[in-house]
C-alpha positions in Angstrom: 73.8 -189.4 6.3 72.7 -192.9 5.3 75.2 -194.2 7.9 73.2 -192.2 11.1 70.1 -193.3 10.0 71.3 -197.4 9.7 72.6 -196.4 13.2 69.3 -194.7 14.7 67.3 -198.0 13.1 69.2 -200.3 14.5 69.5 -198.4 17.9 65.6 -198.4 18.2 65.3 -201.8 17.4 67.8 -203.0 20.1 66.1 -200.3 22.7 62.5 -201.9 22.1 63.8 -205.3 22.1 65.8 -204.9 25.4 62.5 -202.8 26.6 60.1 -206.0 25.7 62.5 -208.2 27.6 62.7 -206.4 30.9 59.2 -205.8 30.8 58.5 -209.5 30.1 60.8 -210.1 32.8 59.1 -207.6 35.4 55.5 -208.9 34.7 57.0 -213.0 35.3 58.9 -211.2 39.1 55.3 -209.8 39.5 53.0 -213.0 38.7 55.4 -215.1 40.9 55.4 -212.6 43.7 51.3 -212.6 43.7 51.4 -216.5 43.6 53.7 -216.7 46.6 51.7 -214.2 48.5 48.5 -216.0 47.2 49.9 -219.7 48.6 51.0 -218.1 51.7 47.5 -216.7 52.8 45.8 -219.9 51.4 48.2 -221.6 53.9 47.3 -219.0 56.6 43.6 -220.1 56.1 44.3 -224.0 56.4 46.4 -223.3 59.6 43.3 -221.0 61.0 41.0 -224.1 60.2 42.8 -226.6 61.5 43.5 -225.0 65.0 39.5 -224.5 65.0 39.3 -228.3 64.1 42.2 -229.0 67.0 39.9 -227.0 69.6 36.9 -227.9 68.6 37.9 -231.5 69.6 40.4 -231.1 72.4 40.2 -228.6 75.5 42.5 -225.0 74.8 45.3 -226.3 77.3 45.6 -229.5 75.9 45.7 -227.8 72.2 48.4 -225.9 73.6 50.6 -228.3 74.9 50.2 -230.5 71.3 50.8 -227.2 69.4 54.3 -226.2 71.3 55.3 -230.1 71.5 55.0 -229.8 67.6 56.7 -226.8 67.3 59.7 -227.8 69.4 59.7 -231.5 69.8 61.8 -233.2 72.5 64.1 -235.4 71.5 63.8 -239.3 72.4 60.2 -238.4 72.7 57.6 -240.5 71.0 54.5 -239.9 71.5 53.4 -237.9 74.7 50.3 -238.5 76.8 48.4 -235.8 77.7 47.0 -236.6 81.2 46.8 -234.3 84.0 46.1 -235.5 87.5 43.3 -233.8 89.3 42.5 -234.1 93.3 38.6 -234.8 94.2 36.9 -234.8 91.3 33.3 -235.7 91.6 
């Protein structure tokens, strides 16, 4: 008798133990998952601002060019002028 009940102690005290740990555990997977997300949309917003910035500055298909030359740079390419050659301008 004294034996099941040293038993059924010490088995409660291992379940909440292993219980605060996996909660403890779950909460850290949750606050780094939120922080993630949080740094990702906070990068979304710096991207958004910046494009504004670029257009606001350069004409769209001269933004465009820069933005895909960035993306998926040539190689042996330093810098690039971006000139376009117009007939009869007045």
């Amino acid at each position: 008798m004294m034996g099941n009940i040293v038993v059924f102690i010490c088995v409660n005290v291992v379940g909440a133990l292993m219980h605060s740990l996996m909660e403890t555990a779950q909460r850290r997977a949750f606050l780094d998952t939120r922080n993630c997300i949080a740094a990702r949309l906070d990068m979304e917003d710096e991207n958004e601002k910046l494009e504004r910035l670029l257009l606001s500055v350069l004409p769209q298909h001269v933004a465009m060019e820069m933005k895909n030359d960035i993306i998926s740079p040539v190689e042996g390419q330093f810098h690039k002028i971006y000139i376009q050659k117009h007939e009869q301008v007045r």
